[in-house]
N, C-alpha and C positions, 0 to 999 in steps of 0.2 A: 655243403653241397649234397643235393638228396640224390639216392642212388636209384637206380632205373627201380629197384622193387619197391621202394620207399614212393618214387612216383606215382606208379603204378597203384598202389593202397589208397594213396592221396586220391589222384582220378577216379577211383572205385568208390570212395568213401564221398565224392562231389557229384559225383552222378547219382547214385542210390539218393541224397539227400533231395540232390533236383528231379530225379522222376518223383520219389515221395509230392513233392509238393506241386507237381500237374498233375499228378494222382486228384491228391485233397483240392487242388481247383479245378481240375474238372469236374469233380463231385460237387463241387458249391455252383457251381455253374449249370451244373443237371438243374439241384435243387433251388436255385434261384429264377433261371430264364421261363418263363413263362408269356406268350405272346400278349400284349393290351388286347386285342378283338377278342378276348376271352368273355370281358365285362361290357355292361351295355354302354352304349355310345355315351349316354349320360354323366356315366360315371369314371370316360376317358375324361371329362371335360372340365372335370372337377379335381380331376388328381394333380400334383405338383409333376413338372420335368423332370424334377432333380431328386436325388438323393438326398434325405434330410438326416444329417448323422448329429447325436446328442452325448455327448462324455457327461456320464454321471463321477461322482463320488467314488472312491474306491469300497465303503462300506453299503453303498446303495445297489441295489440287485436290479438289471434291468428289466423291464419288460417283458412278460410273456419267457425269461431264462427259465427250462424248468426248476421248478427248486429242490425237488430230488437230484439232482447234480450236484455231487460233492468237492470240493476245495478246501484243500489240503489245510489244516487249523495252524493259523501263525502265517503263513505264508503274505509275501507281500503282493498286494493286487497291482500290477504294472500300467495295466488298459482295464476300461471299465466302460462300456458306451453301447448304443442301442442304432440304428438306422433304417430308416421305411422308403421305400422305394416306392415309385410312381403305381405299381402294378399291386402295390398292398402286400408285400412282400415285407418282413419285419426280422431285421437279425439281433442278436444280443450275444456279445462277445465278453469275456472275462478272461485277463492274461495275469498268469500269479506268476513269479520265483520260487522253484521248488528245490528245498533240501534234497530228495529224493534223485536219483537216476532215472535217464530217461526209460531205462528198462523198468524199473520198479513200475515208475507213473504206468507205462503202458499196459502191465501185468494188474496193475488198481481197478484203472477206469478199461478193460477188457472185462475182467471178472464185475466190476459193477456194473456196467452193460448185460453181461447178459443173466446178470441175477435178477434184474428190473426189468427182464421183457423188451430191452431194446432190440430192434434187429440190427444186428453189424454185419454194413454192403461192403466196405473197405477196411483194409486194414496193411501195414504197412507196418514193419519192424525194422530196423538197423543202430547203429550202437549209441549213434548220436544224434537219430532221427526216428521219430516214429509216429504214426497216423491213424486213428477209425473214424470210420465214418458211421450212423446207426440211424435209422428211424423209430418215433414213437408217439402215438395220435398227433399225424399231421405234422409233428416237429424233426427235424432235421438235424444233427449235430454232432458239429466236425470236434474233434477230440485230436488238437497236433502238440505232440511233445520235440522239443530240440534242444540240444548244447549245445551254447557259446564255444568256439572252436577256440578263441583267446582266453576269454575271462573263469569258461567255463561252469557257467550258469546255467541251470536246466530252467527255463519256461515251459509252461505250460499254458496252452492256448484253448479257450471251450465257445466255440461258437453254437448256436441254435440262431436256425431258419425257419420262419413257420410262415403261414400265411392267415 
């Protein structure tokens, strides 16, 4: 039976991890929504409704990912896939398994952000959660680190938005 301060940790440690992550979706949500009457009527008329999402390969790079974005050497790539939205909006997400802690990653790709000129909007720390957000000509890219609370497996998640 967990004791009121063992709770209390617990609650602290579920909250931190869930603002963390309305954090990084409100930020993908900044960088994604843009209204249709932005493009000419024409070019509403032409676009698809839907979201057209594409799972590549694990060793295939997608789309527009910039390729100065490093991943981790060895590591297994979990998610690998690309998605365009009706408004020409283009994401490219790569999720690895990382030996590393989630403090480590975040200490990597902070310092490799801003060694590369990235600007970092967000950023978010905690022990088993952690977050940046950065811009860089026009690209957009969410950087989420977390452990598996059971298995204890650190992911690492690298989304780019562009248009």
């Amino acid at each position: 039976m967990a004791t009121d301060k063992q709770k209390g940790f617990i609650n602290k440690n579920i909250l931190m991890a869930l603002a963390g992550m309305v954090i990084l979706l409100l930020a993908l949500v900044v960088f994604w929504e843009k209204p249709k009457t932005d493009r000419p009527q024409s070019e509403n008329q032409n676009k698809p409704d839907k979201i057209i999402k594409k799972d590549l390969a694990a060793d295939e790079v997608p789309a527009r990912f910039p390729a100065e974005v490093p991943i981790e050497q060895g590591a297994q790539i979990t998610q690998n896939y690309e998605a365009d939205t009706p408004d020409g909006t283009h994401q490219a997400t790569r999720v690895f398994e990382s030996a590393k802690t989630v403090a480590q990653n975040y200490k990597f790709y902070s310092d490799f952000l801003t060694k590369n000129e990235w600007e970092i909007q967000t950023t978010l720390e905690d022990s088993n959660f952690a977050g940046l957000s950065a811009a860089k000509n026009g690209t957009n890219l969410l950087v989420t680190i977390s452990k598996n609370s059971i298995t204890g497996a650190v992911s690492v998640d690298l989304t780019a938005v562009s248009r």
